[in-house]
Every structure is written in structure tokens, then in C-alpha cells.
N, C-alpha and C positions, 0 to 999 in steps of 0.2 A: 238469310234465314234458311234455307233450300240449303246451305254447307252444312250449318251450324245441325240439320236435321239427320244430313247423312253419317256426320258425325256423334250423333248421339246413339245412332243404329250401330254405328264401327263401337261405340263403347260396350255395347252390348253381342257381340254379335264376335269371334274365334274365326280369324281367316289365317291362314299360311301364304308366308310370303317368297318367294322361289329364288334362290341365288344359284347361279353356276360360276364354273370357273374351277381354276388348277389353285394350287396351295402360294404360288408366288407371289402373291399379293400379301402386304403386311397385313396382321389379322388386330382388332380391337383387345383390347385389356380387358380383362374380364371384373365384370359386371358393370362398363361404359355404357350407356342405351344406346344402343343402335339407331341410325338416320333411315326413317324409312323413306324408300326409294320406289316409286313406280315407274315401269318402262311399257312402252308402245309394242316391243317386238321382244326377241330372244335376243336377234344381233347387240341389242345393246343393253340385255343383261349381262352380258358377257363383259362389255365395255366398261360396265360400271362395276362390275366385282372385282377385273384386273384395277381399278383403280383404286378401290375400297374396302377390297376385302369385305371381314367380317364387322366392318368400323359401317357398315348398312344391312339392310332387310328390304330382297330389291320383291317386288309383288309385277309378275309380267301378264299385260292384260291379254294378247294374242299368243294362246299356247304353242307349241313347238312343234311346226307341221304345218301350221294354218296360214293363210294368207293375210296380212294386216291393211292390205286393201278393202279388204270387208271383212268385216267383224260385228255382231250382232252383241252389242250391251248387257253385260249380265249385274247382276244385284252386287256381288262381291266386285267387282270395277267399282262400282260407284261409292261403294263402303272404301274399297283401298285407297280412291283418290282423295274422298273426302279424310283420310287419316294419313296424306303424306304430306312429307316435310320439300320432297323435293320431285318431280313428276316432270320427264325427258323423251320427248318425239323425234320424227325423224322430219315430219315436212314434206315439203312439193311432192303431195298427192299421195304420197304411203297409205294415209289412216285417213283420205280423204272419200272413201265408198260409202255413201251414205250418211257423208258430214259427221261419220259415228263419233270422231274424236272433238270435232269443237262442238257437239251436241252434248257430248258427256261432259269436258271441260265447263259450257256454260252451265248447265245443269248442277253442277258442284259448287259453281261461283269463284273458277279458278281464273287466274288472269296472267296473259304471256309476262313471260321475262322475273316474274313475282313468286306465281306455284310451280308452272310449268316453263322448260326452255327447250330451245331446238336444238338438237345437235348438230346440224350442217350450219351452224351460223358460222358466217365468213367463207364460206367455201361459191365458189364461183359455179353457180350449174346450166349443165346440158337444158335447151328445152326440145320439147318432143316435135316431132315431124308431120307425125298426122295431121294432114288438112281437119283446121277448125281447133284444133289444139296446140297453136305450136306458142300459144305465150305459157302454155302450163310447163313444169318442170317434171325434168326426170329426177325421180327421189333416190334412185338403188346408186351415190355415189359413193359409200361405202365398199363396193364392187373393185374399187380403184385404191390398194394399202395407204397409198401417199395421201389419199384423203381420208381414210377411217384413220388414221392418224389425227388429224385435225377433229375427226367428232372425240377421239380420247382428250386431245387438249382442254377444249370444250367440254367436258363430263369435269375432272380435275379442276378447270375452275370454276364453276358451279360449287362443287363440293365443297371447295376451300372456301369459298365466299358463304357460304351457310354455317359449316364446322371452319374457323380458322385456326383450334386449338389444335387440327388436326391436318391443314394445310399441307406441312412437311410430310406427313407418312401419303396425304396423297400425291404430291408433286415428285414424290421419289418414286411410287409405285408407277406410274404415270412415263417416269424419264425411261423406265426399267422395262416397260411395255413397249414402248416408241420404240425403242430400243431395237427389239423382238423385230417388231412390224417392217420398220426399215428395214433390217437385213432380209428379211424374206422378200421384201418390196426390191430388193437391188439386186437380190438371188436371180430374181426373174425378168430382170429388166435386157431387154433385148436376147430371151430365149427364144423365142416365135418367130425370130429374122430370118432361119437357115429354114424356116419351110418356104413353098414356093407362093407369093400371092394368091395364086388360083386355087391353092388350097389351103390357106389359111385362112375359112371363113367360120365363125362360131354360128352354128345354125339349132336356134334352141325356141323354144313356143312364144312366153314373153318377151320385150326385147328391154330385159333387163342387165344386157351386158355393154351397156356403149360405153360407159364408167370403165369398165374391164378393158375392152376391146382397145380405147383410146389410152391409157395405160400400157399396156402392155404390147401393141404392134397388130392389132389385128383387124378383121373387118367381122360384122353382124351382122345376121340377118333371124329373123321371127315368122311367125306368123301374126299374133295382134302384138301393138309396142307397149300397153298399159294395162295390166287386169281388170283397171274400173270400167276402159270402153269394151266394146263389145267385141267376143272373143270367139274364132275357129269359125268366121263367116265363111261361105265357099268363096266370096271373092278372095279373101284372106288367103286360104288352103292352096287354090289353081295360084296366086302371086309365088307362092314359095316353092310348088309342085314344081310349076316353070323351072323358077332360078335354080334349083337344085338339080334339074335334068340338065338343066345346061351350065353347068358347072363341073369342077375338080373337087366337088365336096366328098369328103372320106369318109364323115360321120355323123349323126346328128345327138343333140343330146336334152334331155330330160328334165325337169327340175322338181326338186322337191315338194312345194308347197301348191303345185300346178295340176290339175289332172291329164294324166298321159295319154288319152286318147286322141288327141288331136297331132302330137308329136308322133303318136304309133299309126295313125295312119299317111300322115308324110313319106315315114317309112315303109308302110306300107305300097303305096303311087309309085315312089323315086327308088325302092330295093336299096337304099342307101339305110345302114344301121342305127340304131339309136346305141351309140358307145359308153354310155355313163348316167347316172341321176345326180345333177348337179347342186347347189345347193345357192339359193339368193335370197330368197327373202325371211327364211326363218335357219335355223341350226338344227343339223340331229340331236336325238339324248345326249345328255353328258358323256355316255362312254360311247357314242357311235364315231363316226371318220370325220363329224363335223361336229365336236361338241361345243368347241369354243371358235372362237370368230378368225383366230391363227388358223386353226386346225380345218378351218371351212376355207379359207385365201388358198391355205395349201395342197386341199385335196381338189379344189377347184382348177388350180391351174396343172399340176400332175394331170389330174385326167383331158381337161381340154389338151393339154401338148401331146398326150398320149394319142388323143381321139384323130387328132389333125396329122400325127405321122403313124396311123395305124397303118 
């Protein structure tokens, strides 16, 4: 009753639904209706246009900046979910700050695997370290190309199994992306080797690169591991202050979706530089150095190798 009402409001009610992405992607025939699409973050409106092109109308509930850790519910969320055909998470703790996401799911009367799916389904995950948290999952495996591969898999058959009339143009856009990902994913694969351990440590606020770091050859370290728990405590800040005075750290770095004051005073203590604003849990604008989810892997490791042999 509670869909059927949201739905009646989406009849009446002019939303715009947000697609990014480059022109590669096969586009729809014109005047096919479109599959409307909602996503949890930016990362994976990105995932879903390379696979869909204009053959969807994706509607992203965590704007481009924000963190989807916490996200506060707005009216047009619950209108776009109630008017989608197909609605795509990410999981283990992402969009878990404040249960926002299974409060708006049940609120809509959506049910897993049916309206909504996850996209790390089958992929094997990290869980966190924090005493008192360690059966919970680290969500940022996307972080790792060999696995944001497997969430394209996963997008592509979703979408086939809803449209199959249109199976082939996503299975092909799909091979053609993978495609992409791998080579960048092998481009980089034992870049990181010719620096010295002692300085190949990624030292960044959340500890949203273990995905990365174990991928690609490297070690991590933070100040808090998860946005949801509690963030830039002094015990936190003196833990990292330490290990970075007694280290070969060259740089520290930033991230986009995170406030920098906690990283800027790291730097501040240690006189070790913050070299970069990195990019994990959301994308820049379309035309910024992370517009799409390639464009974010590749400016992200450019600049960590940059930072660690400055």
C-alpha cells in the first residue's frame, strides 16, 4: 500500500534522473522507453551507463561529493524508488549510517534480489579490524579494478534479466568496458614494487584503501577505518601521529568526500605533506579528473605512485 502511494506521488510529481558516463556505450533507438535505474552512489552510475547507455534513466540518490555513508532521506528518493524498475547497492556498510538505505527500501515495500540488487554479489570481502567490528565488511572493494569488474558483471546481468530483448547490446557494452578495466588493472599491476617498503605506505583519513592497497602491492594506514564509527578521536590522531614520525612516509593524502581537517592536521604534527585529494567513495563532475569510475582508478593511482616517490 505504502509503494503503490509513493507511486501515485512519482505520477504526479517531475523528477530528473542523472546519467553520466563517456559516449561508448551503445545508446537506445529512439523512442524505446527507457529502464529506470536507481543507484546508491555516483561509482555506480557510472557502472551502469557504461553498460546501458541511453537504453536507462539512472536517478543517483547520494550526490557527487557526498558520502553514502550517511545520507539523510529526501522526498524525490522515495518517489525515484517507488518509480524504478531496477534499484543497485553496494553493501557491507556503504549506505548502512543510519540504516537510511533498508529504512527507505522497506518503506517503499522493495524486496532484495526482486527491486533492489547488490553489486558486490560474489565477490569475497575484507572485514574490518576494529575491535568490536570485525564480523562487519569493508564495502570500498570497488577500490580493487579486478573487482569493480565483477560489480560490471553483475550490473549487465541484472539488466539482461529485466530487458532481455536488449541482453546483447548490454553483454557487449559490458565485454567492451571489462575490457578497458583490465588493461588499466594489468597497467598497474606490480607498479608499486620498485619503491621501498618503508615507503610505500598509503596514509589517508578513512581506511578505505585495503581493496587498493591489497591489489596493487601496498600497505595502509588511516586515522578512523569506517565513516559510520567514530571519526578523528585523539586516540585516533596520536595512533597515526606516532606511526608516521616513525616512518619513511613521503606523503599524505586527502579524499574527496571526507573533511580535511583531520588529515590537515596529521600534517600539520608529522610536517609530512598532504600530496593529492584522492577520490573513493563518490566521483568528481563529469568533466573533472574523476568523472567516470576509469577516470577515478586512474587518477587515483597516478597520484598515490606520484605521492609515495615524491
Amino acid at each position: 500500500m505504502r509503494k503503490l502511494f509513493y507511486i501515485l506521488i512519482a505520477a504526479m510529481s517531475l523528477f530528473i534522473f542523472v546519467a553520466c558516463g563517456n559516449d561508448d556505450a551503445t545508446t537506445a533507438e529512439q523512442g524505446q522507453e527507457s529502464i529506470q535505474v536507481v543507484v546508491t552512489f555516483s561509482i555506480l552510475t557510472d557502472m551502469v551507463y557504461q553498460v546501458a547507455g541511453d537504453l536507462v534513466e539512472i536517478y543517483t540518490i547520494v550526490p557527487i561529493g557526498d558520502n553514502p555513508e550517511d545520507h539523510e532521506i529526501l522526498p524525490s528518493d522515495m518517489i525515484a524508488v517507488a518509480n524504478a524498475d531496477i534499484i543497485f547497492f553496494n553493501g557491507w556498510n556503504l549506505e548502512a549510517g543510519g540504516d537510511w538505505f533498508e529504512n527507505l527500501m522497506e518503506s517503499t515495500g522493495m524486496a532484495e534480489n526482486v527491486d533492489y540488487f547488490r553489486a558486490t554479489e560474489g565477490i569475497n570481502p575484507f572485514f574490518l579490524l576494529t575491535e568490536g567490528l570485525e564480523d562487519e565488511e569493508d564495502p570500498h572493494a570497488w577500490m580493487d579494478l579486478s573487482l569493480g569488474i565483477i560489480y560490471v558483471e553483475n550490473i549487465a546481468r541484472v539488466l539482461s534479466g529485466f530487458s532481455p530483448e536488449n541482453a546483447d547490446v548490454f553483454q557487449e557494452n559490458a565485454k567492451n568496458y571489462i575490457a578497458r578495466l583490465y588493461a588499466l588493472h594489468n597497467e598497474w599491476m606490480g607498479r608499486f614494487d620498485n619503491i621501498p617498503d618503508s615507503q610505500r605506505i598509503l596514509v589517508s583519513s578513512e581506511g578505505a584503501f585495503r581493496y587498493f592497497a591489497a591489489a596493487y602491492n601496498l600497505y595502509e594506514a588511516y586515522i578512523w577505518e569506517l565513516n559510520a564509527e567514530e571519526e578523528g578521536t585523539p586516540e585516533q590522531m596520536l595512533a597515526l601521529i606516532d606511526m608516521v614520525n616513525n616512518s619513511e612516509v613521503r606523503s599524505l593524502f586527502a579524499e574527496s568526500s571526507i573533511d580535511t581537517q583531520y588529515i590537515e592536521q596529521i600534517s600539520a604534527e608529522t610536517g609530512i605533506p598532504i600530496f593529492a585529494m584522492l577520490f573513493t567513495d563518490s566521483l568528481s563532475e563529469i568533466n573533472g579528473v574523476a568523472g567516470t569510475y576509469y577516470d577515478m582508478m586512474r587518477f587515483n593511482l597516478e597520484m598515490v605512485y606520484a605521492g609515495l616517490t615524491n
